[in-house]
C-alpha positions as CSV (number, residue, x, y, z in Angstrom):
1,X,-6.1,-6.6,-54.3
2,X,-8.2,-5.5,-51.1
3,X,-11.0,-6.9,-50.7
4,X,-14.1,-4.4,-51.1
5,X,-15.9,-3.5,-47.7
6,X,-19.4,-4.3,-46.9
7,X,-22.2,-3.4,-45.0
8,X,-22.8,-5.1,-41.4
9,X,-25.2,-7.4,-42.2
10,X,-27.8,-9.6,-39.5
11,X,-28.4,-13.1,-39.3
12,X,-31.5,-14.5,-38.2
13,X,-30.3,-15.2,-34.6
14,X,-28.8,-11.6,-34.3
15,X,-32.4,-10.5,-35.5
16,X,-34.0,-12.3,-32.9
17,X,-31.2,-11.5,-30.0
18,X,-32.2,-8.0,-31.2
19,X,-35.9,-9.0,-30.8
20,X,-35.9,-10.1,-27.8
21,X,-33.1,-7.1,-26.3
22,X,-35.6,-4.5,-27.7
23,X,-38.7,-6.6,-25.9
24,X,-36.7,-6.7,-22.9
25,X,-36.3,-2.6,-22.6
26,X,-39.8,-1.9,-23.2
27,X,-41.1,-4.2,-20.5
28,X,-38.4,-2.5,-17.9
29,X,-39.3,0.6,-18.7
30,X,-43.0,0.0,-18.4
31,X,-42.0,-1.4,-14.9
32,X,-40.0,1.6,-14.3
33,X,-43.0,4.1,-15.1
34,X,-46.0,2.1,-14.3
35,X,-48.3,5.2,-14.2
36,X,-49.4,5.4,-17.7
37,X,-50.0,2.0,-17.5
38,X,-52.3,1.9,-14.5
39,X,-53.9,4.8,-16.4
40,X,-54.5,2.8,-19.1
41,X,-55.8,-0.4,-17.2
42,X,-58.0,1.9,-14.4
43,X,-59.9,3.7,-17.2
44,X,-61.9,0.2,-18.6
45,X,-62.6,-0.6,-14.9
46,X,-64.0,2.4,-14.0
47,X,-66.1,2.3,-16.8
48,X,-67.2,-1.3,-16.3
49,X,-68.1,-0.8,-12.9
50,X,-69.9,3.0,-13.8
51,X,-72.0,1.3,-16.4
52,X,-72.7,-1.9,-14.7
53,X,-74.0,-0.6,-11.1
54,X,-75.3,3.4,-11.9
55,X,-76.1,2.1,-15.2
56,X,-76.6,-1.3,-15.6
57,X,-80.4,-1.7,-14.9
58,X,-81.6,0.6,-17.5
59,X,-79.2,-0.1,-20.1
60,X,-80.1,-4.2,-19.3
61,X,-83.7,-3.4,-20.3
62,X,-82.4,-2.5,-23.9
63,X,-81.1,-5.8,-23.9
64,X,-83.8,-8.0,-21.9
65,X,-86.5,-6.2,-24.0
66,X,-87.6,-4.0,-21.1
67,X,-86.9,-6.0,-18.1
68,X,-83.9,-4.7,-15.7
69,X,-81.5,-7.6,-15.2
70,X,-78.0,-6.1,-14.2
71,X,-76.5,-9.8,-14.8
72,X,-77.5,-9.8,-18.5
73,X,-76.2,-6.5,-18.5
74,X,-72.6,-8.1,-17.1
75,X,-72.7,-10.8,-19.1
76,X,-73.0,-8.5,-22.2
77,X,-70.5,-5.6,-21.4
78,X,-67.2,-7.6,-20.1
79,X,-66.6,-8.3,-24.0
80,X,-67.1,-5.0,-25.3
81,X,-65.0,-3.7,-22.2
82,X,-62.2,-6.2,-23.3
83,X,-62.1,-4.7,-26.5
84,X,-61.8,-1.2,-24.8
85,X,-59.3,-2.1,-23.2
86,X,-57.0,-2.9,-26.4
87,X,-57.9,0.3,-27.9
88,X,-56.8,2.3,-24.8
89,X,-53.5,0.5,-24.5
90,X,-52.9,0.8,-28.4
91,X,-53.1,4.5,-27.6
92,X,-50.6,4.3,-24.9
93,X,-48.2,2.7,-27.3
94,X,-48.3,5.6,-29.8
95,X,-47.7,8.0,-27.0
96,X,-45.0,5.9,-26.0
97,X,-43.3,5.6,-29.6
98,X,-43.8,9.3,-29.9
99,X,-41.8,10.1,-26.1
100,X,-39.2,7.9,-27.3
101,X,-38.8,9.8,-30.9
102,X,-39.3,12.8,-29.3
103,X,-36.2,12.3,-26.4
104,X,-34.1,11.0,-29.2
105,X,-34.2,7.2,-28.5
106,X,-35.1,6.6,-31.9
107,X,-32.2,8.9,-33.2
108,X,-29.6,6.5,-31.3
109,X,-30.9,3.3,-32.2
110,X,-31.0,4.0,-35.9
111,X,-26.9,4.7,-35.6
112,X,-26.6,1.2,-33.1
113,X,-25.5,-1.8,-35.4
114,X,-29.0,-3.8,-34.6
115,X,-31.7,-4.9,-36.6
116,X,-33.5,-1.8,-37.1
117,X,-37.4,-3.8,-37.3
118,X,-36.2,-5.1,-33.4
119,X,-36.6,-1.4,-32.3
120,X,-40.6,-0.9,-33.5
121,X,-41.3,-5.4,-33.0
122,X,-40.0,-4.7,-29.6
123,X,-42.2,-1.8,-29.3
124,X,-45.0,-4.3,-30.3
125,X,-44.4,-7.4,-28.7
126,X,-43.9,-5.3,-25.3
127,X,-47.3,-3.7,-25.8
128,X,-49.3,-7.1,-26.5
129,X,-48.0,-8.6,-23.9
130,X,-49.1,-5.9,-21.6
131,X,-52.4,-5.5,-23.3
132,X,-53.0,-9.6,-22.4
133,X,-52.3,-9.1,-19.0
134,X,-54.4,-6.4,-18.5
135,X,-56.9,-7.9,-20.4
136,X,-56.6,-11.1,-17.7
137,X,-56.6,-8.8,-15.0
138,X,-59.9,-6.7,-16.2
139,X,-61.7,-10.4,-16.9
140,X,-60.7,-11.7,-13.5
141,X,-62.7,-8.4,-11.8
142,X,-65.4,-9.2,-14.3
143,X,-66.0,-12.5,-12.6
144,X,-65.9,-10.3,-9.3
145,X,-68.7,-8.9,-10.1
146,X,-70.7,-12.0,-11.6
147,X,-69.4,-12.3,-15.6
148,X,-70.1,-16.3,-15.8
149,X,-68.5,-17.3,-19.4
150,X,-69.4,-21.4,-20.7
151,X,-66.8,-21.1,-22.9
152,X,-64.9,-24.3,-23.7
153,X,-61.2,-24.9,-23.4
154,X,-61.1,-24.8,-27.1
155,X,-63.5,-21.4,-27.4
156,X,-61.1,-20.2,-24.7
157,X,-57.9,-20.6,-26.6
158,X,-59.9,-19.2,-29.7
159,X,-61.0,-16.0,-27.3
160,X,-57.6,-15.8,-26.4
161,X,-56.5,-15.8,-29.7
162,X,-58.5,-13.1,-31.1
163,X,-57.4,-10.6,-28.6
164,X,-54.2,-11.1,-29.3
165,X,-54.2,-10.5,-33.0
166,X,-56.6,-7.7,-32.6
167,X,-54.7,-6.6,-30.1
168,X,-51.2,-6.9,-32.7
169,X,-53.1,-5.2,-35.7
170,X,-54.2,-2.1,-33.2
171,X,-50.6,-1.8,-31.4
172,X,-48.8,-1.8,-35.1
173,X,-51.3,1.0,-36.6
174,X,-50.8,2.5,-33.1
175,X,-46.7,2.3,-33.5
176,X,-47.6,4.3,-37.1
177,X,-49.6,7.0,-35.2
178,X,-46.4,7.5,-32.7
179,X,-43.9,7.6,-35.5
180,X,-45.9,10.3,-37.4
181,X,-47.6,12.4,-34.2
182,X,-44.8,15.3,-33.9
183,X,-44.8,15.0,-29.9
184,X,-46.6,12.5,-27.6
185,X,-49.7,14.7,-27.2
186,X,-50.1,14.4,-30.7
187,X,-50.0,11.1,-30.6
188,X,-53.0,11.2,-28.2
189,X,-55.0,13.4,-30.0
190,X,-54.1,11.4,-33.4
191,X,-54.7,8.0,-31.7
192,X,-57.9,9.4,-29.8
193,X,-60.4,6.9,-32.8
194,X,-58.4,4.1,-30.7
195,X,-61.1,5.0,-27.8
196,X,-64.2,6.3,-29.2
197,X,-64.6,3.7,-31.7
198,X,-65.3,1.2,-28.9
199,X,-67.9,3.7,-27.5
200,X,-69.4,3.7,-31.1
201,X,-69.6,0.2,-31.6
202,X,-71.8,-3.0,-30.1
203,X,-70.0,-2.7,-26.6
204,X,-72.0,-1.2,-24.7
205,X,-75.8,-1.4,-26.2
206,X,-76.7,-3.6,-29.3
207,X,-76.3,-2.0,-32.5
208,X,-80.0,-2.6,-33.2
209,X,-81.2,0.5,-30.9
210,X,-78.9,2.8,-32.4
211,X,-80.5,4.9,-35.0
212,X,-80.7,3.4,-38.4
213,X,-78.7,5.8,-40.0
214,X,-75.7,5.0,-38.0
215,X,-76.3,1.2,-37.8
216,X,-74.2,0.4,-40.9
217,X,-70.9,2.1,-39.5
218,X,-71.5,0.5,-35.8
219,X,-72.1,-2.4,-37.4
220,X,-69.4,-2.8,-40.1
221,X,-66.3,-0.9,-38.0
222,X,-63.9,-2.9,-36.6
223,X,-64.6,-3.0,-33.2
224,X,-68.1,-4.4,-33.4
225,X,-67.5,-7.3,-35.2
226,X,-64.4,-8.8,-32.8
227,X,-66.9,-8.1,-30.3
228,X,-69.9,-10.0,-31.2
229,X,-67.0,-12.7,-32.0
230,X,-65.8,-12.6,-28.7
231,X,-68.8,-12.6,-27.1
232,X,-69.8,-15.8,-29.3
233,X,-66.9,-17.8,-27.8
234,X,-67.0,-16.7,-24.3
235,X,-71.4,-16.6,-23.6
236,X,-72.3,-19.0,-26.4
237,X,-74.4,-16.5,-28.7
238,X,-74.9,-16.3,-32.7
239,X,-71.3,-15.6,-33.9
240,X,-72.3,-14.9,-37.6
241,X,-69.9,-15.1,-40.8
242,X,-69.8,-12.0,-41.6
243,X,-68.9,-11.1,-37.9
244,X,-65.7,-13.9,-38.3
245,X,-64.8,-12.9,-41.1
246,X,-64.5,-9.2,-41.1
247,X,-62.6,-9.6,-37.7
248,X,-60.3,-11.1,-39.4
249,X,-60.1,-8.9,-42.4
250,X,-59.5,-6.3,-40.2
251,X,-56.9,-7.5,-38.1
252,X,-55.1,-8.5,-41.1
253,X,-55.5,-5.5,-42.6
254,X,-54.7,-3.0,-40.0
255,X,-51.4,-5.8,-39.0
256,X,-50.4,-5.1,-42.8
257,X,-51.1,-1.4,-42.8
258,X,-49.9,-0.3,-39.4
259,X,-46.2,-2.6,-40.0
260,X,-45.7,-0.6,-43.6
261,X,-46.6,2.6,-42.5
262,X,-44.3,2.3,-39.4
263,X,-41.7,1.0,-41.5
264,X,-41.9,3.7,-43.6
265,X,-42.0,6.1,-41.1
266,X,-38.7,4.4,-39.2
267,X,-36.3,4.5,-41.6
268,X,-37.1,8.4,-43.2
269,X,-35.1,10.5,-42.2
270,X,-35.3,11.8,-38.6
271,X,-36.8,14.9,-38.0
272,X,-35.8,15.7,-34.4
């Protein structure tokens, strides 16, 4: 009597040797072709220092009720840019999903015996941890240039917090838009929301001298309320439960969303 063969299966610790092998790659290979992430990190400072010195004194009057301050102006973009900043790197991760499915990466992993959820959690991990130290690198020019946050070490850790998940819940919808883009400037053009939301949302003026028909979307999409969030913990003003709460509705929701469609995406059958 033979005994009857059996699928390889994983353990926990393979899973997380897999993990962290997966998580290794994608940092090397950011190192290896750092231009798309200087791209990615260059476009939030140019913009922060286009709108805070050829723009800041007009737009600081929408904020100062009519009186040009370019601090206040500072003090009230750096957040907003923050957030900018996750949505352009999320984008970069669903171009780079899509060059590694297109240049059959994907193809070979799925016939390696590894935990297939390592390939797209490496993917992930990778791209948070970039996204956080790009995000301390854009902060730390911010104080260049006079951002002066009171936050507490306990508001910090909270602000530091947030990014992260938000930054998770973008990256995993962002994995989705990679796996389903047919090549990577699909994926650019699929995952271009990732950018203009931020540009539609409280970042850059207050969504209270937008015009009233379009308050309600600024207002309720998910970039405006982790803003006003953030900007709660790092300058001290009026948070709001509504603004908590929906940040976290929709980081849990896009987290739960973007991890099933990728998922789903992952394991059908390849198509290049």
């Amino acid at each position: 009597m033979t005994t009857p063969a059996t699928a390889p299966t994983h353990t926990h610790a393979h899973a997380l040797r897999d993990n962290l092998t997966m998580l290794r790659r994608n940092i090397l290979h950011a190192r290896r072709y750092p231009s798309l992430t200087l791209n990615i990190l260059l476009t939030p400072v140019i913009l922060l220092l286009l709108f805070v010195y050829l723009f800041g004194d007009v737009m600081s009057a929408g904020i100062t009720g009519g009186t040009a301050d370019r601090s206040a102006y500072v003090a009230y973009i750096v957040p907003g840019i923050l957030l900018t900043t996750i949505g352009g790197t999320a984008l970069g991760t669903a171009v780079s999903v899509s060059m590694d499915m297109t240049e059959g990466i994907m193809a070979r992993f799925r016939t390696m015996p590894i935990s297939r959820a390592s390939v797209l959690i490496g993917h992930v991990l990778g791209s948070v941890l970039q996204t956080l130290l790009a995000l301390a690198a854009l902060l730390l020019i911010g104080v260049a240039i006079g951002f002066r946050p009171n936050a507490t070490p306990l508001e910090w850790l909270a602000a530091t917090g947030l990014l992260a998940l938000v930054s998770l819940a973008l990256i995993w919808f962002a994995v989705g838009i990679g796996l389903a883009a047919p090549n990577p400037e699909g994926a650019s053009n699929l995952g271009t929301p990732l950018m203009m939301l931020p540009m539609l949302s409280s970042a850059f003026v207050p969504v209270g001298s937008m015009p009233v028909w379009f308050r309600w979307f600024a207002e309720y999409q998910p970039f405006s309320p982790a803003i006003e969030t953030l900007r709660g913990l790092l300058m001290g003003t009026p948070i709001g439960t509504t603004n908590a709460v929906l940040t976290l509705a929709w980081c849990v929701g896009l987290s739960v969303l973007g991890y099933v469609w990728s998922k789903a995406l992952f394991v059908r059958e390849p198509r290049h």
